[in-house]
C-alpha positions in Angstrom: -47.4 63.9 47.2 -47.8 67.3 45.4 -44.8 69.2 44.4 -46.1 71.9 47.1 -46.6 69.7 50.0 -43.1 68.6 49.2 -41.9 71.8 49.5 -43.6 72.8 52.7 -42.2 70.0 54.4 -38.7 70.6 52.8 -39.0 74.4 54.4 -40.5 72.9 58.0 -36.9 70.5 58.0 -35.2 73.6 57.2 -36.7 75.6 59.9 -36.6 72.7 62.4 -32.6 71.7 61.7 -31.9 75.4 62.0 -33.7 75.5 65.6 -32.0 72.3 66.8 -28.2 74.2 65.7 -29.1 77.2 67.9 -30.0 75.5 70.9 -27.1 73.2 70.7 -25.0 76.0 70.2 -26.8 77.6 73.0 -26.0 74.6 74.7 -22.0 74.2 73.9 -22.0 78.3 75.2 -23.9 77.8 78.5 -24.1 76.2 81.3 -25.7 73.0 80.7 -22.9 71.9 78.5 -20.4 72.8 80.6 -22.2 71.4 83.9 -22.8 67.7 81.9 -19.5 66.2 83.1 -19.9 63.2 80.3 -19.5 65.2 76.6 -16.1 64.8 76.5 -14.2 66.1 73.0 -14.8 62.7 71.2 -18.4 62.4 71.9 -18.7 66.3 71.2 -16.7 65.5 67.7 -18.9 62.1 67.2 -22.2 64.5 67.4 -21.6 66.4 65.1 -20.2 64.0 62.3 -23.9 62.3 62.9 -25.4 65.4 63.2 -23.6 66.8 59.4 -24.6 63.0 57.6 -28.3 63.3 58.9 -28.6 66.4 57.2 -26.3 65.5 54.0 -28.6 62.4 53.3 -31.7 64.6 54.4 -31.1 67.1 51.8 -29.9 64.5 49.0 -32.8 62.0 49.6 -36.1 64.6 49.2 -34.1 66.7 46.2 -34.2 63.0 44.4 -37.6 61.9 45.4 -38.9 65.6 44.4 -36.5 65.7 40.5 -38.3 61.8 40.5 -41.5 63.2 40.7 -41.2 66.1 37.8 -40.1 63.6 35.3 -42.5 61.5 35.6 -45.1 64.0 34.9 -43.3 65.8 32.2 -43.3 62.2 30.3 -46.9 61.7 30.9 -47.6 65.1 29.3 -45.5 64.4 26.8 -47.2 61.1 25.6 -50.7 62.7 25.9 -49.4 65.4 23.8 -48.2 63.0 20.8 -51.4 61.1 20.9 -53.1 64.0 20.0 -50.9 65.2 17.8 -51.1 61.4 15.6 -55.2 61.4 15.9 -55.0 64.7 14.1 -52.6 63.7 11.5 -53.8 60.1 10.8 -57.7 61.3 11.4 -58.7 62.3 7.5 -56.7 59.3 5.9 -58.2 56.8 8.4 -61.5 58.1 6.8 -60.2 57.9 3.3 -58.6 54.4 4.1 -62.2 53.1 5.5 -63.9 54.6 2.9 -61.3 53.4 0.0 -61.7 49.7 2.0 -65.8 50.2 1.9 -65.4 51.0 -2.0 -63.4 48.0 -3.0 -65.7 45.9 -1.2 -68.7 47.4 -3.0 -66.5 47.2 -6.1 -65.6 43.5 -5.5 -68.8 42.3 -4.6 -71.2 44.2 -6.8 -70.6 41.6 -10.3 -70.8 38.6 -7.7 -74.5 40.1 -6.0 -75.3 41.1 -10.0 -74.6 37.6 -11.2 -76.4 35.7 -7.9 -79.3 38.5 -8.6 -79.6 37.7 -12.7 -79.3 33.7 -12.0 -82.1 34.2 -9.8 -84.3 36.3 -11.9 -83.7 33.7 -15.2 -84.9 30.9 -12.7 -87.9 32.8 -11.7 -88.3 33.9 -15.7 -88.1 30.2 -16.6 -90.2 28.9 -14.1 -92.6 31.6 -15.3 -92.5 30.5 -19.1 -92.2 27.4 -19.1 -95.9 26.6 -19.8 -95.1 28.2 -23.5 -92.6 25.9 -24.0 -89.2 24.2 -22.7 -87.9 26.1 -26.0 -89.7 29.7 -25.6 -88.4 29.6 -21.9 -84.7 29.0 -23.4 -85.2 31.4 -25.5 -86.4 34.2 -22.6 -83.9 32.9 -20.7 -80.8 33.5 -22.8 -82.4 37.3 -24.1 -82.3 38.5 -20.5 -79.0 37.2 -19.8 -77.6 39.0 -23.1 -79.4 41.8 -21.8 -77.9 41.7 -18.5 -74.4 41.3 -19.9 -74.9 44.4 -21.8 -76.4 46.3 -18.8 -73.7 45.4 -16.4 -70.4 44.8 -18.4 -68.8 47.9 -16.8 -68.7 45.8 -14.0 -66.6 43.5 -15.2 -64.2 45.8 -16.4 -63.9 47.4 -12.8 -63.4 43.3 -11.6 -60.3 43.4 -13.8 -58.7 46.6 -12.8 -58.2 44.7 -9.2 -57.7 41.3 -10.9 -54.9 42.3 -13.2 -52.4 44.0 -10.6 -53.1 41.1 -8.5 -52.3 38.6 -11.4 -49.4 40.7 -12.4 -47.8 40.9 -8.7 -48.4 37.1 -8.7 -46.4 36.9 -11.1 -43.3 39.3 -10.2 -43.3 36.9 -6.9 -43.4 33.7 -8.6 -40.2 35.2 -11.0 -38.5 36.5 -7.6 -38.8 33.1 -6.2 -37.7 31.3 -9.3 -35.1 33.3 -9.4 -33.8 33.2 -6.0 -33.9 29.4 -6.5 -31.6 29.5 -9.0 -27.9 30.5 -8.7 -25.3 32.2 -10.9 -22.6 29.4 -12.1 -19.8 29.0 -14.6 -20.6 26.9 -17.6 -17.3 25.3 -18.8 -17.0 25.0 -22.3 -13.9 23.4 -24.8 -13.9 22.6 -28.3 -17.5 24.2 -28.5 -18.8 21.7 -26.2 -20.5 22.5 -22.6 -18.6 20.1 -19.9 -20.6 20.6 -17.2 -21.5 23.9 -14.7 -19.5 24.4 -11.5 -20.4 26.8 -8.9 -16.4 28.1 -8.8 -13.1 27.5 -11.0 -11.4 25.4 -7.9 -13.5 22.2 -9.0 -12.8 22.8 -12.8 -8.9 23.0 -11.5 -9.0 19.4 -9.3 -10.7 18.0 -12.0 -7.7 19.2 -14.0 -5.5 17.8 -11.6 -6.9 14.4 -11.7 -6.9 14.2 -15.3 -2.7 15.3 -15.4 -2.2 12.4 -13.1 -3.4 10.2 -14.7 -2.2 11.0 -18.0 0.9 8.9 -18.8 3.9 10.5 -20.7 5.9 8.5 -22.8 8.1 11.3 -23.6 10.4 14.0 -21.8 9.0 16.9 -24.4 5.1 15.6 -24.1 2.8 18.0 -22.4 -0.7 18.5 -22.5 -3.0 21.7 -21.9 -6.8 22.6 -21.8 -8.1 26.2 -22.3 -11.5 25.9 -21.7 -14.0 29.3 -22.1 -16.4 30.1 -18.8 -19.8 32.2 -18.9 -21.7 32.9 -16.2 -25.5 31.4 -16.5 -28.4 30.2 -14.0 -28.4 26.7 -12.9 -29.9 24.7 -10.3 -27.9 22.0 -8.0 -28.9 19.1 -9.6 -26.9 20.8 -12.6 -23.8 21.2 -11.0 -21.2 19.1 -11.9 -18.3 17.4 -9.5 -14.5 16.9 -10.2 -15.3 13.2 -11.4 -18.1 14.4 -13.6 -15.7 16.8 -15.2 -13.2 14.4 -15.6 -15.5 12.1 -17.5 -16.3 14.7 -19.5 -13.0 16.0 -20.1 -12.0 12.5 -21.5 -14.8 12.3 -23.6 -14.5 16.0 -25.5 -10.5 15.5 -25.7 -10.3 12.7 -27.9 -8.2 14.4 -30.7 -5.3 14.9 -27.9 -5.7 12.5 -25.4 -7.4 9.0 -25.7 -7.6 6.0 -22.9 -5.3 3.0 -24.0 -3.2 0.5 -22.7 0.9 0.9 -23.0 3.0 -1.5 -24.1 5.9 -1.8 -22.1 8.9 -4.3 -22.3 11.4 -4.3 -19.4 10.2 -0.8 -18.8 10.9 0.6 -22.2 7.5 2.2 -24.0 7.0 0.4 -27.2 3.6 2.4 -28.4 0.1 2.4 -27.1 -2.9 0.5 -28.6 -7.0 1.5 -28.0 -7.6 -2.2 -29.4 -6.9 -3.7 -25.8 -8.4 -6.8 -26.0 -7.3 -8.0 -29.2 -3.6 -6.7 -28.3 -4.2 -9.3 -25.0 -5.5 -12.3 -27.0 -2.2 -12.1 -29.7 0.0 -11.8 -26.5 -1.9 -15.2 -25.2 -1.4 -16.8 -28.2 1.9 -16.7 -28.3 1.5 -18.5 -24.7 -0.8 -21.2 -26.2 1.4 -23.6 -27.4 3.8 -23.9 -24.8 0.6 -24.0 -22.1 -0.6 -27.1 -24.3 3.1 -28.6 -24.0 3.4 -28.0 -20.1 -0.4 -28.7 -19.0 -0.7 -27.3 -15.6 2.7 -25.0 -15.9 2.8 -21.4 -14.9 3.3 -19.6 -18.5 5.2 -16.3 -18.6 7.9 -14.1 -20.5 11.7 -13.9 -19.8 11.1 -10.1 -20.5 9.4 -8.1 -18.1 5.9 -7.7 -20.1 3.8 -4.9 -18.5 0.5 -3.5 -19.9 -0.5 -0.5 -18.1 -4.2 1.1 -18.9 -4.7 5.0 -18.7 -4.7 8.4 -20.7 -2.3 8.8 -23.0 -1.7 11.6 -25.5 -3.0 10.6 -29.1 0.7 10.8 -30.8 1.6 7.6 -28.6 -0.8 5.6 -30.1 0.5 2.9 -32.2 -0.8 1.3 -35.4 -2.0 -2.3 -34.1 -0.6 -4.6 -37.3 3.1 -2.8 -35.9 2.6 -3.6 -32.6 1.2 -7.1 -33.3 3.9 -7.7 -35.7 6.6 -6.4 -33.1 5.6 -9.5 -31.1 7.2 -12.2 -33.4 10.1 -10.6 -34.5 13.1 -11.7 -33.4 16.0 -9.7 -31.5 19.0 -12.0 -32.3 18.9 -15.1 -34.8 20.4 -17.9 -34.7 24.2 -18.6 -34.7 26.3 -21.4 -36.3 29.8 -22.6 -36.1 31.5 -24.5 -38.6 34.3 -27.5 -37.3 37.6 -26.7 -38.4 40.3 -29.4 -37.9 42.0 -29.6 -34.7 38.7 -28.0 -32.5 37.2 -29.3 -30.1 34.1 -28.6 -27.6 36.0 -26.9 -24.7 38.0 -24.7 -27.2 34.8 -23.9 -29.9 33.0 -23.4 -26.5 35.3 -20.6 -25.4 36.3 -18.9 -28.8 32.1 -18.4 -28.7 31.3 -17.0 -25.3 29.3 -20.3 -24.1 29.4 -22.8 -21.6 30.7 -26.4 -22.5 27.1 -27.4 -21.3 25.4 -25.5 -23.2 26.9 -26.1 -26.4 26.3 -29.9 -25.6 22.8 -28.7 -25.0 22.3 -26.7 -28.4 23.8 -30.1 -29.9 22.8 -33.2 -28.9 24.3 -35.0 -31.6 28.4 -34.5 -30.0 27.8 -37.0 -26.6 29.9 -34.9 -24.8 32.7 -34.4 -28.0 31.8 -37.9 -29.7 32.0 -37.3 -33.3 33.2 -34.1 -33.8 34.4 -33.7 -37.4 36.0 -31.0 -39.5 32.6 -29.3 -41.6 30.2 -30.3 -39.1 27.9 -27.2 -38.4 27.4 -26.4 -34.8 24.3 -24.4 -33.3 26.4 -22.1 -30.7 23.2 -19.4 -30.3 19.8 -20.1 -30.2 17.4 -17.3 -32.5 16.0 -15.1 -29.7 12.5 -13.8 -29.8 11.1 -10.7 -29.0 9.2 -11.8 -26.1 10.7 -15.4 -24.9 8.1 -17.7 -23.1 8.8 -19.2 -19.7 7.2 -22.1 -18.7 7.8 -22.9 -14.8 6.5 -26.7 -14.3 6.1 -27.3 -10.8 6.7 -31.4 -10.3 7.0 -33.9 -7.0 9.4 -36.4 -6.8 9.4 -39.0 -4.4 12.9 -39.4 -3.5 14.6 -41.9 -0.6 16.0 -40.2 2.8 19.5 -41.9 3.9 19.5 -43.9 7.3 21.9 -43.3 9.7 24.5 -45.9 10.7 25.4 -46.1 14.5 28.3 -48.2 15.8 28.1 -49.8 18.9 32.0 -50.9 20.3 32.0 -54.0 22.2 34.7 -56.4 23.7 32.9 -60.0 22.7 33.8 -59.2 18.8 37.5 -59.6 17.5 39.2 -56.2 17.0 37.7 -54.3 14.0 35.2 -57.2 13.4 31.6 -55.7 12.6 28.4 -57.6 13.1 25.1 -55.8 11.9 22.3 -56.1 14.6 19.8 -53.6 12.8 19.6 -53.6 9.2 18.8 -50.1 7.9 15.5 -48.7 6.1 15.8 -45.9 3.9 12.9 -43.6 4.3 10.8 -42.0 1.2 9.7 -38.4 1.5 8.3 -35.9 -1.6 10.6 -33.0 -2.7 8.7 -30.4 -4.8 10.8 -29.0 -7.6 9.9 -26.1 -9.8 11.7 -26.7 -13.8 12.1 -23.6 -16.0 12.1 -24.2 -19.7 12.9 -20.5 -21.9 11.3 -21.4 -25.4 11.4 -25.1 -25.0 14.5 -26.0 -23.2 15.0 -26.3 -19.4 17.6 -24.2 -18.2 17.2 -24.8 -14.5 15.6 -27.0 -11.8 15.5 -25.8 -8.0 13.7 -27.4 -5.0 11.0 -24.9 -3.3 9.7 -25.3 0.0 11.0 -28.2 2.8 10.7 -32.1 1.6 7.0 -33.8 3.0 8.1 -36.7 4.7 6.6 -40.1 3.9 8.2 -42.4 6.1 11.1 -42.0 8.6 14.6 -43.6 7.7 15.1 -46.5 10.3 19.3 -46.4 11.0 21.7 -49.5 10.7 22.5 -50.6 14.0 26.6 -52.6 13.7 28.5 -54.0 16.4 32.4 -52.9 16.2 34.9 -55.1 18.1 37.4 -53.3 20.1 41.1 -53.7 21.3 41.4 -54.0 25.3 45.2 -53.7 26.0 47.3 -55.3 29.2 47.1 -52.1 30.6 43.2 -51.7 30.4 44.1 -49.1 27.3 41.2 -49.5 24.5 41.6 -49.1 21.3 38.6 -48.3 18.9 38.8 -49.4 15.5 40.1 -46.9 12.8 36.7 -45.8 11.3 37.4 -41.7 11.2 39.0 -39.3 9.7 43.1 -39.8 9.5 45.3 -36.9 10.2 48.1 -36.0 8.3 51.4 -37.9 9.5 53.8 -35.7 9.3 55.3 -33.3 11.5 54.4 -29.7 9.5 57.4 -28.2 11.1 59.7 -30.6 8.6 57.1 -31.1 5.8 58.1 -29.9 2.4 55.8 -30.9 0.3 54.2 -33.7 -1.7 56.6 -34.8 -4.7 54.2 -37.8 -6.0 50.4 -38.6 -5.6 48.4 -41.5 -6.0 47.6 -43.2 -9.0 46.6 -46.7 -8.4 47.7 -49.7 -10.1 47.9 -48.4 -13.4 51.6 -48.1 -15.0 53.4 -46.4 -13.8 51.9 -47.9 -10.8 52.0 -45.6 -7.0 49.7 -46.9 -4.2 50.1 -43.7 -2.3 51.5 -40.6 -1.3 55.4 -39.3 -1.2 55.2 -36.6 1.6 59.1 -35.0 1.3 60.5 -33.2 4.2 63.5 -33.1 6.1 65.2 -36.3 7.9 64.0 -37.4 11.7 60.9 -35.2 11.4 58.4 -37.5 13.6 56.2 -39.8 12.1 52.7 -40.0 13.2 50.1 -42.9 13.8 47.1 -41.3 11.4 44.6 -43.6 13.0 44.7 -45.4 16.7 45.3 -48.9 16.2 47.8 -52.2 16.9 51.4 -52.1 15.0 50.8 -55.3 13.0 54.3 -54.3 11.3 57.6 -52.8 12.5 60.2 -53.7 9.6 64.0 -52.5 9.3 65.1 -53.5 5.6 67.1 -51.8 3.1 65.0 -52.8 0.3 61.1 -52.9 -0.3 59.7 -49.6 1.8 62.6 -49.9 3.9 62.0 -49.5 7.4 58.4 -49.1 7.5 55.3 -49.6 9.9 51.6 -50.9 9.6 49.1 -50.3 11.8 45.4 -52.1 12.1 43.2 -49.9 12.6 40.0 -52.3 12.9 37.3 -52.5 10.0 39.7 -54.4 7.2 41.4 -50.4 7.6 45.4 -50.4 7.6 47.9 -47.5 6.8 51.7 -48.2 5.8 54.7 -45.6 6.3 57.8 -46.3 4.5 61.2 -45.2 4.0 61.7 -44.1 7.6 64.9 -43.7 9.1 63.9 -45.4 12.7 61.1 -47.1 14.6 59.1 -45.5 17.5 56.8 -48.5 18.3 57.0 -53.0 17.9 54.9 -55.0 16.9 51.6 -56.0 19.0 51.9 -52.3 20.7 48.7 -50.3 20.9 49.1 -46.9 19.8 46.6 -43.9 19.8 46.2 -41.4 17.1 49.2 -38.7 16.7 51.6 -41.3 18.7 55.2 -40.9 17.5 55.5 -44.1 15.4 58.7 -43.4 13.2 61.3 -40.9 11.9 61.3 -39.5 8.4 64.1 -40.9 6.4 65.6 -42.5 3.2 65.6 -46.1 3.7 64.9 -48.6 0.9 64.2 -48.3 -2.6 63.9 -44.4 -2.5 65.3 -41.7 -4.1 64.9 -38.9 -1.2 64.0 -38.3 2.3 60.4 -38.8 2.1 57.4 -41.1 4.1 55.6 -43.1 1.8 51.8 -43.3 3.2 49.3 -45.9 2.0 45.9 -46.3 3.3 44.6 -50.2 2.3 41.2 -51.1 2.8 40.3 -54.8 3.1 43.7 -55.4 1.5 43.3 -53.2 -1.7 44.9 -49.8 -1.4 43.0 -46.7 -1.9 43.7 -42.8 -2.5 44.8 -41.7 0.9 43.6 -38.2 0.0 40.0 -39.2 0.4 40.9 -40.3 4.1 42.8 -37.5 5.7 41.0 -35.1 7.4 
């Protein structure tokens, strides 16, 4: 649509909106609106908002069609106009370009048809003189191509002038990418020595790091420092080094300060440091050799906590070896002696010298336990102690016996007390594991490890015990337990004699003092087999069976509780504490006899 035909029918809308206005106007002013009934004031308002939005989009809709319209025909001038403006611009050096392009290629190809032209001319000239001679046709052959190299050498000369910026561009790009191949890095240098390249200083630093840790300082003012030198240089990956390769390196160019070794530490004090680590190792097992030969099979160790510990250490810990070696034997304390005066003996020249009465037995075999101890006799009351002491732990089974257990059975067909052994016993074997540490030689202790391994089971001792079946149905078990004590506490005073047995000055028993009439107790149940009143002897005293050949005695008493034949049970009030008899005091004399010989009552009472 042209830009007039769009304007002509702009002008007829126009013109034909304009008419329709008037006649509705006309219309609103005369009779036929008033005469249609129907337009009421909303329709009237309702016409004309439709009638003021047809023309509003009306309007807007052709003015943007038409402004469209233009602009597209201004660009397409436009763009016709710049295409003619580049053909005249670019018009005489596209004619130079083709004709510089047409030049090269007459320049480039002119030695190549001037060589393929001569080649063919000296076959031709040699075919052609050949019937003179293979020689004379040599001959021709090699006079026309000197002739031809004359004739045309300018050729070659204008080859080269394109061949060299070619070869030299070649080359700038191989450089370039050699270059950007490569990368700018840090060499690391110390002591005049290259270490290895890193690409930043945060690997040299860890590598640092690691080397610090694992240097070991024997001293509180030791301290150790690098100052290495970096330059910046070309290298490729495969030249870069890593914090361990550093490390390596670092050890190896730091010799003069730092050095790998093993210390030498005895219960954690630093004695030196020794580079000769495997010779340093055999002297310390040699020291172990004979004692491994004298306890085959025996776990060999120090008394002293011996520790060799391997890493860096700084070059002014390092020990001499002979020193170190030679520290190994010496001795920390020699040996101490004791001269017998008159009047000593073991248990005092133990204490006076800080040991135990074992032990000097021990460091002197010769005393059997204070046998022949004389005034000038030299005792050993210190063994010479070593530097290092060797610990031999023997690890040995025994086979040892397990104990059966006895039961009783209590019947009525066996006197009272009588025992009758239906079962014998079997002991039982089992293997105890004991581990025996000897310190340079001599055991100083023996301990069981780990529970026993049981051979055979222990089969028990079966016995038949006779009891005591009273009138009244009361029975009365043999006296087989533990006693208790038979006095009252409340009027015990104390114990004013013990036993001694039968030697002089004979007592078969214990005087237990306290006041008189405190009660008197049975220790074990049992029958009174005696219920005495004398003034002489024990006095007024009691005996009591208690089955099993077992009888107890109490003397001195002031009255009787029980008779003879009566069954009592243990803690039954038997007597009254008194003076009676040959006795010096109110006391109860109490004797426990045991198939008629009388024993230590203290080994009976509970």
């Amino acid at each position: 649509m042209t830009a007039a035909k769009i304007s002509c029918e702009r002008n007829w809308e126009v013109r034909k909106l304009s008419e329709m206005e008037n006649t509705a106007a006309v219309r609103r002013g005369g009779s036929v609106w008033r005469s249609n009934s129907s337009f009421g004031p909303f329709r009237r308002r309702l016409f004309r908002l439709r009638t003021f939005l047809g023309n509003f989009f009306y309007h807007v809709g052709s003015e943007a069609e038409y402004q469209l319209v233009r602009t597209g025909r201004l660009l397409r001038q436009l763009g016709r106009l710049l295409l003619r403006l580049l053909r005249l611009i670019f018009a005489p050096v596209e004619g130079g370009v083709a004709r510089a392009a047409k030049e090269v290629r007459r320049d480039l190809g002119a030695p190549v048809r001037r060589v393929h032209s001569g080649f063919s001319h000296i076959r031709e000239l040699v075919a052609d003189e050949r019937k003179n001679g293979a020689g004379h046709a040599a001959a021709m052959a090699l006079r026309y191509l000197a002739s031809g190299v004359r004739r045309y050498a300018y050729l070659g000369k204008d080859l080269l002038y394109y061949l060299l910026p070619l070869a030299a561009g070649a080359v700038f790009v191989l450089t370039v990418v050699r270059v950007l191949g490569s990368q700018f890095v840090l060499r690391v240098e110390y002591n005049d020595k290259v270490m290895g390249y890193v690409n930043q200083e945060m690997v040299y630093d860890e590598a640092i790091r690691i080397v610090q840790n694992q240097i070991v300082y024997t001293g509180h003012d030791q301290e150790w420092k690098i100052q290495p030198s970096f330059s910046l240089t070309m290298a490729e990956d495969r030249q870069l080094a890593d914090s361990q390769m550093l490390v390596d390196a670092i050890l190896q160019n730091s010799g003069a300060e730092i050095v790998e070794a093993v210390g030498i530490y005895v219960d954690d004090r630093f004695y030196g440091a020794t580079t000769e680590i495997d010779q340093f190792e055999q002297a310390i097992e040699s020291l172990k050799e004979p004692y491994a030969a004298m306890y085959p099979g025996a776990e060999i160790g120090f008394v002293q906590n011996l520790e060799l510990r391997e890493g860096v250490y700084l070059t002014e810990s390092i020990e001499p070896y002979q020193q170190l070696e030679s520290l190994l034997h010496q001795q920390v304390q020699g040996q101490r002696n004791y001269t017998v005066q008159a009047g000593d003996t073991p248990y005092t020249i133990a204490g006076a010298n800080d040991i135990t009465l074992a032990d000097l037995y021990a460091l002197n075999p010769q005393l059997e336990n204070g046998n022949y101890l004389v005034s000038g006799m030299n005792l050993v009351i210190g063994q010479a102690v070593p530097f290092l002491q060797v610990k031999a732990v023997v690890t040995s089974v025994e086979q040892q016996p397990i104990a059966y257990e006895i039961r009783t059975e209590y019947t009525s067909n066996l006197t009272f007390g009588a025992q009758k052994v239906v079962q014998q016993g079997v002991e039982g074997q089992q293997n105890v594991t004991y581990e025996t540490t000897y310190i340079d030689g001599q055991a100083v202790s023996k301990v069981q490890v780990g529970d026993p391994v049981v051979l055979s089971e222990p089969v028990p001792e079966v016995r038949q015990m006779g009891i005591y079946r009273a009138a009244d149905g009361t029975i009365i078990k043999p006296g087989n337990g533990i006693m208790m004590f038979p006095i009252a506490y409340s009027g015990y005073k104390g114990m004013s004699r013990g036993y001694s047995g039968p030697l002089l000055p004979a007592h078969n028993g214990l005087d237990l003092t306290g006041y008189v009439g405190t009660p008197i107790y049975a220790a074990q149940s049992g029958i009174v087999v005696k219920a005495v009143r004398s003034n002489t002897g024990y006095g007024v005293h009691v005996e009591i069976d208690h089955g099993g050949g077992i009888h107890t005695l109490y003397g001195h008493c002031k009255a009787l509780a029980v008779s003879v034949g009566q069954v009592v049970e243990q803690g039954d009030v038997i007597a009254y504490l008194g003076s009676t008899g040959w006795s010096t005091g109110p006391h109860c004399h109490f004797e426990v006899i045991v198939n008629g010989v009388r024993r230590d009552p203290m080994n009976y009472l509970g």
